[in-house]
C-alpha positions in Angstrom: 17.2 -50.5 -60.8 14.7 -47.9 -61.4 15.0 -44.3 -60.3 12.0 -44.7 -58.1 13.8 -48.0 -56.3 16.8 -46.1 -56.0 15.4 -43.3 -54.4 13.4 -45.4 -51.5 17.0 -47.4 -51.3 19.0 -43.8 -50.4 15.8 -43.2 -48.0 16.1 -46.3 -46.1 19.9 -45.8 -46.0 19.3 -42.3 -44.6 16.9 -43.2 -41.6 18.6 -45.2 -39.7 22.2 -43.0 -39.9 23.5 -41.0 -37.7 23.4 -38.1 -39.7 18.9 -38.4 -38.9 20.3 -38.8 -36.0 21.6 -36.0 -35.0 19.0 -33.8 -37.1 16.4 -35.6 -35.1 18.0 -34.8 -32.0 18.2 -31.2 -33.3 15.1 -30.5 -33.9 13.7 -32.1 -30.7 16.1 -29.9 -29.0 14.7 -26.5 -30.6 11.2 -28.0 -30.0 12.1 -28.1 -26.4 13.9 -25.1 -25.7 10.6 -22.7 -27.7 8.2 -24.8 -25.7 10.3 -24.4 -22.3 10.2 -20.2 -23.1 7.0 -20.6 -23.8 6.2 -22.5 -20.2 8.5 -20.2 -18.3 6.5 -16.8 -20.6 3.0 -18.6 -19.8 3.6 -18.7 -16.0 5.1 -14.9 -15.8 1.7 -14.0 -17.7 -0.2 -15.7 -15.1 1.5 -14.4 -12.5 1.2 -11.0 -13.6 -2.4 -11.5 -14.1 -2.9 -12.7 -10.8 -1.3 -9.7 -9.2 -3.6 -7.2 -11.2 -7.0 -9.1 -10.2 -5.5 -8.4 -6.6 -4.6 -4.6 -7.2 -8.3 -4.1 -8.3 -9.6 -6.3 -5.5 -8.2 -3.9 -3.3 -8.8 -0.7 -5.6 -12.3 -2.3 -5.3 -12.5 -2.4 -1.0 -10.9 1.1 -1.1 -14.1 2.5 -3.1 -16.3 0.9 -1.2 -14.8 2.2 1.7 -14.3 5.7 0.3 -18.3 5.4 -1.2 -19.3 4.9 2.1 -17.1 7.8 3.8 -19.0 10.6 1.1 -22.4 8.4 2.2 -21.6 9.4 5.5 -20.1 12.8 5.1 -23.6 14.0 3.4 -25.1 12.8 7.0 -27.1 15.6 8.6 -25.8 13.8 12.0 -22.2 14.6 10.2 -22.9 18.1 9.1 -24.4 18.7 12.7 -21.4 16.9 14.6 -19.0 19.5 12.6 -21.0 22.4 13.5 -20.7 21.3 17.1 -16.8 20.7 17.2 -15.5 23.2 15.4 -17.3 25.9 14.6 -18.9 25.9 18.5 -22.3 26.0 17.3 -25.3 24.5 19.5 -28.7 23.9 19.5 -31.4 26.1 21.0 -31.1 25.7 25.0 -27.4 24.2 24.7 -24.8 26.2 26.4 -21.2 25.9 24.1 -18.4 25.5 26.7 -14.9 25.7 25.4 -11.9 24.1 27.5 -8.2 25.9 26.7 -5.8 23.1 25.5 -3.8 22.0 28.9 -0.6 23.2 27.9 -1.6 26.3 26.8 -3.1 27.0 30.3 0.2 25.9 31.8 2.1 28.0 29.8 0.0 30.8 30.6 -0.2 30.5 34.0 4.0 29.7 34.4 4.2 33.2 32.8 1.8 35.1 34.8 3.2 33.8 38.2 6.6 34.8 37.0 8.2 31.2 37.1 11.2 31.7 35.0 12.1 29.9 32.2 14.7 27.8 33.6 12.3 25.9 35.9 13.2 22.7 35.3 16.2 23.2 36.3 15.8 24.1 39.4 15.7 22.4 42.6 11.9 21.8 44.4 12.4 24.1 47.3 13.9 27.0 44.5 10.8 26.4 42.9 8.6 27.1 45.4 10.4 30.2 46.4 10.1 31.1 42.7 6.4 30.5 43.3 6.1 32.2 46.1 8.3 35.4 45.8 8.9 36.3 41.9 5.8 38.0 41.2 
């Protein structure tokens, strides 16, 4: 037998052995567990991607909004609302009326009466006598 014959004889020996066998199933199993990584890296990527495109959805909408607030907060109507409100100023012929907060006019007038501190404590009829007779 030639060298060349010899050869192709050890080859077709060698495929159908278990020995290919088990390199075959080797290297199938490598294949699978780099392309499975791959999979399970391709999805996390995709994931990840998706929840960035949301962030600057939303980064998007809160510029708009915040665009639209400064459009509005350069508003003569805006400029002349804040005069009103808080610095009390008015228009020629408009008369500024201010109104005390509520619970500073009740603690005012508690104090000027001379209803003592305790009055919640007291019974109704005490604190009408209180009322009445602690001035």
């Amino acid at each position: 037998m030639s060298p060349k014959a010899r050869k192709r004889n050890r080859i077709k020996r060698f495929l159908p052995s278990r020995l290919f066998l088990i390199i075959g199933i080797a290297v199938l199993v490598l294949f699978s567990v780099s392309l499975g990584k791959e999979v399970v890296r391709r999805y996390e990527v995709n994931k990840e991607i998706q929840a960035l495109e949301k962030e600057v959805e939303e980064l998007e909408n809160q510029n708009t909004e915040l665009a639209d607030l400064i459009q509005y907060l350069n508003t003569n109507s805006f400029r002349e609302k804040e005069a009103r409100t808080k610095l009390g100023m008015a228009k020629e012929g408009e008369k500024v009326v201010v109104i005390p907060n509520i619970e500073v006019v009740a603690e005012t007038a508690t104090e000027a009466v001379g209803v003592p501190d305790n009055v919640e404590e007291l019974s109704n009829p005490e604190r009408w006598f209180a009322y009445f007779f602690n001035q």
